[in-house]
C-alpha positions in Angstrom: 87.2 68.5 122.0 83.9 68.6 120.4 82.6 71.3 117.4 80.7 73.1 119.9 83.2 73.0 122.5 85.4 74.4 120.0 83.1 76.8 119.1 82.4 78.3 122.5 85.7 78.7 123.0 86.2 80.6 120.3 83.7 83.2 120.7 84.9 83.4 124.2 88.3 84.2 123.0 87.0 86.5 120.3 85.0 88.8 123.2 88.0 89.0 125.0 90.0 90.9 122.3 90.2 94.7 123.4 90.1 98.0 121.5 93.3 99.3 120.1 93.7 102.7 119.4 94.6 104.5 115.6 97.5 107.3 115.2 99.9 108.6 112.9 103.0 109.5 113.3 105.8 111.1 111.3 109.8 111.0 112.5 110.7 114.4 110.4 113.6 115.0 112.9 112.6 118.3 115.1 109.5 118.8 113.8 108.4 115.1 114.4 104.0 115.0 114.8 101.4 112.7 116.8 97.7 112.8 116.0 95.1 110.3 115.7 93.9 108.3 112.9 91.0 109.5 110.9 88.2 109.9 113.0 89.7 108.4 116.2 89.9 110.3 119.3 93.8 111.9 120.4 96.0 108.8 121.6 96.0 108.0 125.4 97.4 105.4 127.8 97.3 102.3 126.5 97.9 99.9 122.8 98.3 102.2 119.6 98.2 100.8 116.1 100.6 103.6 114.6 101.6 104.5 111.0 104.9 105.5 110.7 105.3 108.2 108.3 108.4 109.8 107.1 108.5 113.1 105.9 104.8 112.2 104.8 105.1 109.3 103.4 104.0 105.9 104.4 106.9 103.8 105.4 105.5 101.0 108.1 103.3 100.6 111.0 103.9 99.3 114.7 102.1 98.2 118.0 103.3 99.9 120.8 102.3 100.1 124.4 102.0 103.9 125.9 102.2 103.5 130.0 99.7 105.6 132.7 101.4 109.1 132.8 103.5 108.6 129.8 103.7 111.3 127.3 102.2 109.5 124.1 104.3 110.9 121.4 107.8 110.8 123.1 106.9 106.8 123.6 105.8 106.0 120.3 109.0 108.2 118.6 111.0 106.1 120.9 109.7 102.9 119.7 109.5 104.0 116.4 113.6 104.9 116.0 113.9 101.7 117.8 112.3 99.6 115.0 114.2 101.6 112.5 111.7 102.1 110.0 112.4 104.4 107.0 111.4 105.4 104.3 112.5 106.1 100.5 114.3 109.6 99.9 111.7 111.8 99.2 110.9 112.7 95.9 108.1 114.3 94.1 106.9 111.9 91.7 106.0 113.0 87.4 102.6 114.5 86.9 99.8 112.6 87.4 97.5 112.5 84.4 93.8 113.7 83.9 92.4 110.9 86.2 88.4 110.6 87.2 87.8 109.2 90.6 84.4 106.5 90.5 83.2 105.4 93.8 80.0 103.1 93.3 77.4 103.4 96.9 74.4 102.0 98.0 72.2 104.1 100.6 74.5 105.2 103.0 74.8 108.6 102.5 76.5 109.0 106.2 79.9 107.2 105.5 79.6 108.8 101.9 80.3 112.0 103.0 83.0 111.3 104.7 84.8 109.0 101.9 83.7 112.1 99.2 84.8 115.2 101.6 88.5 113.2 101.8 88.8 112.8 97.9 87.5 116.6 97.5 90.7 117.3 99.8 93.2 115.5 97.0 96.3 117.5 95.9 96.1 115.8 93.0 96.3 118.9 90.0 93.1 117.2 87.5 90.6 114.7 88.8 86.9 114.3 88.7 85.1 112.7 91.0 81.5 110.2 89.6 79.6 109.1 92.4 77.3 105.8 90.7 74.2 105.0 93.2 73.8 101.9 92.8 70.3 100.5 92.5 68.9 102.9 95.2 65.3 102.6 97.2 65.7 106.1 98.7 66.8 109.6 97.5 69.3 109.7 99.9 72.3 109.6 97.5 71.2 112.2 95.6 69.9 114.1 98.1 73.4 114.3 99.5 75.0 115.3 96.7 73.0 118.3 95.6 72.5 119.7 99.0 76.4 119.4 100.0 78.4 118.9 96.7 77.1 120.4 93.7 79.2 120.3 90.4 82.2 119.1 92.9 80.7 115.4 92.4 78.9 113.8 89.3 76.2 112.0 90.2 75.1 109.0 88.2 72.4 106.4 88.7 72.8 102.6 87.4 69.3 100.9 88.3 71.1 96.9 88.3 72.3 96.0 91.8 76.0 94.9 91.8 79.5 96.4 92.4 80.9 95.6 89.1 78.1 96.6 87.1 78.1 99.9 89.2 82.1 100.2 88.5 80.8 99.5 84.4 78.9 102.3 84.7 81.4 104.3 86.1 83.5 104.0 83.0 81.0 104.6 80.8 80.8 107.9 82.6 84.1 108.5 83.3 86.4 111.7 81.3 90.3 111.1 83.0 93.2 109.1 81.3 93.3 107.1 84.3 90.1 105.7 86.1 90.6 105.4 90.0 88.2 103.3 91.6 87.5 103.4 95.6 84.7 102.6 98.5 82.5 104.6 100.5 83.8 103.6 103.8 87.1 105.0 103.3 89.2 108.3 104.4 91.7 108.8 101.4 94.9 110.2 102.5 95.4 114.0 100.8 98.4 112.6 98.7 96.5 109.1 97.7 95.4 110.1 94.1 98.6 111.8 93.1 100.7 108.5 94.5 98.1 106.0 93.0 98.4 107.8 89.6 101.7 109.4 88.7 102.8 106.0 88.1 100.8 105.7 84.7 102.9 108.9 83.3 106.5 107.2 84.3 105.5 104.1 83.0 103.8 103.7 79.3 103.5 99.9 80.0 101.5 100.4 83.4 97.7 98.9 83.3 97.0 98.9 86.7 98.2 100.2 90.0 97.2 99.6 93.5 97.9 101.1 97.0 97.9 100.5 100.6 95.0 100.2 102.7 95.0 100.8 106.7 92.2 100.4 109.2 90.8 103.5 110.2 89.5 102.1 113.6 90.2 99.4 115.8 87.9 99.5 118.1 86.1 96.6 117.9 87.2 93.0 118.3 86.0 92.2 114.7 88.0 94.8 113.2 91.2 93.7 115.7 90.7 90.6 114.7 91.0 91.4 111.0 93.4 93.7 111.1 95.8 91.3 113.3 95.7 88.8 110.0 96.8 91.5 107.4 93.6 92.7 106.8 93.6 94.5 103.4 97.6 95.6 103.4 99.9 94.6 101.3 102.6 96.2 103.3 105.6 98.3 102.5 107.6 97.8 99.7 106.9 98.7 96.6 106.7 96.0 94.1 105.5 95.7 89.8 104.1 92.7 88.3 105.1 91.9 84.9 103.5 89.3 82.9 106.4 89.1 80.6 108.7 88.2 83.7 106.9 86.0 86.2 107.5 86.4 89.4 110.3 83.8 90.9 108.4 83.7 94.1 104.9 83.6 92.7 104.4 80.2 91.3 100.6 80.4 90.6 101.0 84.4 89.1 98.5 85.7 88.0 96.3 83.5 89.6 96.8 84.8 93.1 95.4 88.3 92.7 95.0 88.5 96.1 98.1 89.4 96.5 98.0 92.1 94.1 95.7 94.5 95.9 93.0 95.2 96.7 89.2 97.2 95.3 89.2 99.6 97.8 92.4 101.2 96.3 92.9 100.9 92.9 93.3 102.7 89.4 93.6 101.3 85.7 94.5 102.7 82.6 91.2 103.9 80.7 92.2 102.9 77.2 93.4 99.2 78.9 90.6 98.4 81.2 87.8 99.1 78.6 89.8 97.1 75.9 89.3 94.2 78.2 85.6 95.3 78.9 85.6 96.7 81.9 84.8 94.0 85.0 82.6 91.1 84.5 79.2 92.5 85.7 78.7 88.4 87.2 81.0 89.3 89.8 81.5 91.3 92.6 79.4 93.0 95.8 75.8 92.8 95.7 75.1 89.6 93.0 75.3 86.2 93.7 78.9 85.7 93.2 79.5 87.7 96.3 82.6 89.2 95.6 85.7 89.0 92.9 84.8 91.6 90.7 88.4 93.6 91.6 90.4 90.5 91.3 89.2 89.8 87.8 90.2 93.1 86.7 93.9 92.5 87.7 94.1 89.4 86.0 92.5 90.3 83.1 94.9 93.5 82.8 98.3 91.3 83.4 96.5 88.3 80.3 96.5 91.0 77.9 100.5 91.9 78.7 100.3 94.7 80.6 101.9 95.5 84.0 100.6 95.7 87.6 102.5 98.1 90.2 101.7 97.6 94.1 102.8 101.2 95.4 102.1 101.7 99.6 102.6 105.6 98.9 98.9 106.2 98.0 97.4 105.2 101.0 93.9 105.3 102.3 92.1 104.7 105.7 89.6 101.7 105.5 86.8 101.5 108.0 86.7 97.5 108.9 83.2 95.9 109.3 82.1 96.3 113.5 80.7 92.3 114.3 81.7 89.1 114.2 78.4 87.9 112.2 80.7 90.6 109.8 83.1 88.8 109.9 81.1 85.3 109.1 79.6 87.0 105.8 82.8 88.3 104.6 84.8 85.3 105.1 82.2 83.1 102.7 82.0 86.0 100.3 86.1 86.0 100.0 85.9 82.7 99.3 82.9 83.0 97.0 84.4 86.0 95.5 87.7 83.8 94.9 86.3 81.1 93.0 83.9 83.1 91.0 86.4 85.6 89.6 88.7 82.4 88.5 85.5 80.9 86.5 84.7 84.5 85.4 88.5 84.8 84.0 88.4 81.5 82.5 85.2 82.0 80.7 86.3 84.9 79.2 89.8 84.0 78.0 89.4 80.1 77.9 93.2 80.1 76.2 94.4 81.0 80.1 92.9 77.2 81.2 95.8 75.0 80.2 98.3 77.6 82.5 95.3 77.3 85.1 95.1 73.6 84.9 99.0 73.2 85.2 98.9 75.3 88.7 95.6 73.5 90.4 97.8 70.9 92.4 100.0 74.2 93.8 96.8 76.5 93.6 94.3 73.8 95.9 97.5 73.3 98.5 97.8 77.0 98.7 93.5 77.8 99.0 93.7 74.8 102.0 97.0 77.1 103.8 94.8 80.4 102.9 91.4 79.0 104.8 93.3 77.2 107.9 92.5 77.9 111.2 95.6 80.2 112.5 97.1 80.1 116.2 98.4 83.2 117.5 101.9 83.8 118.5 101.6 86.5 120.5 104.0 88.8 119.1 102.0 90.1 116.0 101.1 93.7 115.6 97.5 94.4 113.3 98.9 94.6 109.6 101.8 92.9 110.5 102.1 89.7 108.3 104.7 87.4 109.5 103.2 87.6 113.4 99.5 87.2 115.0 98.4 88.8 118.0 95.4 86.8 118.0 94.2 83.2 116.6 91.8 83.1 113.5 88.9 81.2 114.1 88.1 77.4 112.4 84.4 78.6 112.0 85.7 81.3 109.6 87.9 79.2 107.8 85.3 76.5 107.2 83.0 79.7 105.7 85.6 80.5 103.6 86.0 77.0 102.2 82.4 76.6 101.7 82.0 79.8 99.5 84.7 79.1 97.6 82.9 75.8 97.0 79.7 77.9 96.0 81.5 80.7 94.1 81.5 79.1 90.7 77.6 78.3 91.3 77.2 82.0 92.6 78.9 83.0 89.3 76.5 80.9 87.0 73.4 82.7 89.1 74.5 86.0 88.6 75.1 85.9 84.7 71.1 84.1 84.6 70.2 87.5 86.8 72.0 89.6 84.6 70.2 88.0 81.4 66.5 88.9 83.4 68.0 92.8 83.2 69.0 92.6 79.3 72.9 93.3 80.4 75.7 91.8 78.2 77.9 89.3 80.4 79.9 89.6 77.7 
């Protein structure tokens, strides 16, 4: 079969991937609830993607199938005790410290308010929210924030296009113990700050902590198609990382930071993440390294002996790009946004290259697994990672391979740009 054969083929299977619908659901024995994910309309006939909650807390997610005339939530309940998901014993966790909350945008005040009207909704006891605008051509940001949220919201401006410069910034501004970083297209769950954060006050040792991310919709083939290959979750089980006891099952730690989490749901120490200097302003959203700039911070954070805890409590609600030319661009920025945060972490702490060099046979056989082209199975649910309900594309997995060919290039570019602005790369 030729290249273009394969590529029509492709795209025709890609346009026939249907809509799937978002709910919650939460098995709290008589008083059990059904309602639709954030945004989403209330569940009907048809496939739900469903988070299983119990007693409130995130404990797994299923596909299931509701029939014509069916009564939604006795169904998904049903299929929900089947799969005998549950959750930890409930427990409230230690009090979460004085935490400020930065989310970096760039003109799109609509999404915004959504992501800022969620956090606002936190029942987390201390937090501030700072709101950087990041390079902006309009006055929409601000606009926004002075018409709707007031004091609720600190605004900041940081003229220098680029999500890790925007992040700097944010620490520069930032007041809380604990800095909390999130994304503009998100829907944080009202318990997300409390779960990401509490963790720091049980745990002295604790640099960085990161939480589960679900898609908010499915209704686009894009965003099925995503979702179906893990998309941004980590799944269910809580896990730490501790650089002073390597992971059995993690032969290339730290230098799979993938696998950490993720920047859409994260939080670091204060005093830790600006002893390391924050995130390499070469990397990230928005330069010409493309991506990376969350990644580096992970690493960084486990080099200088500190420990990494994956936590799926703290949960928020993603909102997954809509096309498949999405879907093209993201794929070569992950892989940009790969390589470029590994030259960025090597730069900085050359002493890390002789554990680097000593993994690249492992770390180049698992970057070729990462980028294959996937088959289906049929059985996979979106988010579940052992199954796919749908095949990944080769044209995506060759864009992947060829930023991560570019990403150390991309990383060189973006330091020059940042030299043009009179920024430190440091």
């Amino acid at each position: 079969m030729s290249r273009t054969t394969r590529a029509q083929e492709e795209i025709r299977r890609f346009r026939s991937i249907t809509p799937v619908q978002v709910a919650e659901l939460d098995l709290a024995g008589d008083d059990a609830w059904l309602r639709p994910g954030p945004g989403s309309p209330p569940v009907t006939p048809g496939e739900v993607f469903v988070l299983v909650r119990s007693q409130g807390r995130p404990v797994g997610t299923l596909l299931g199938s509701v029939p014509e005339g069916a009564e939604p939530k006795a169904v998904l309940i049903a299929l929900a005790r089947k799969s005998r998901l549950r959750g930890p014993a409930p427990g409230e966790p230690p009090e979460p410290p004085l935490t400020s909350v930065v989310v970096a945008t760039r003109e799109r005040a609509g999404q915004l308010a959504r992501a800022l009207d969620s956090l606002l909704a936190q029942d987390h006891p201390d937090f501030e929210i700072v709101l950087v605008d990041n390079a902006p051509v309009t006055t929409g940001t601000r606009d926004l924030v002075e018409r709707k949220y007031g004091e609720r919201v600190r605004y900041v401006r940081e003229p220098v296009p680029g999500l890790a410069v925007a992040h700097n910034r944010g620490i520069e501004a930032a007041r809380g113990k604990v800095i909390a970083f999130t994304d503009d297209d998100v829907v944080a769950d009202p318990r997300w700050l409390t779960e990401l954060t509490a963790p720091f006050t049980a745990d002295p040792g604790l640099g960085c902590v990161t939480g589960l991310i679900l898609p908010a919709r499915l209704s686009t083939a894009a965003q099925v198609l995503l979702e179906s290959h893990g998309g941004f979750s980590k799944g269910f089980a809580p896990r730490t990382y501790d650089p002073g006891d390597p992971p059995a099952d993690e032969p290339l730690f730290p230098f799979t930071a993938g696998r950490f989490g993720s920047g859409a749901n994260m939080a670091f120490r204060a005093s830790v993440l600006r002893a390391v200097g924050g995130f390499d302003p070469a990397t990230g959203a928005g330069t010409p390294a493309r991506g990376g700039d969350d990644l580096y911070g992970f690493v960084r954070v486990l080099a200088e002996g500190h420990r990494l805890r994956y936590t799926p409590q703290a949960l928020v609600w993603h909102h997954h790009r809509d096309t498949w030319r999405d879907l093209e661009t993201q794929a070569y920025g992950y892989g940009a946004g790969l390589t470029a945060y590994l030259t960025a972490v090597l730069v900085h702490r050359p002493a890390l290259l002789p554990a680097f060099l000593a993994r690249l046979p492992r770390g180049l056989a698992h970057a070729r697994a990462l980028t294959a082209a996937r088959t289906a199975d049929g059985t996979g649910a979106p988010g579940d990672h052992d199954t796919r309900s749908h095949p990944w594309p080769a044209r995506l997995s060759r864009l992947q391979r060829r930023g991560m060919l570019y990403g150390p290039v991309g990383y060189v570019r973006a330091r020059r740009a940042l030299r043009t602005t009179g920024r430190r790369t440091r």
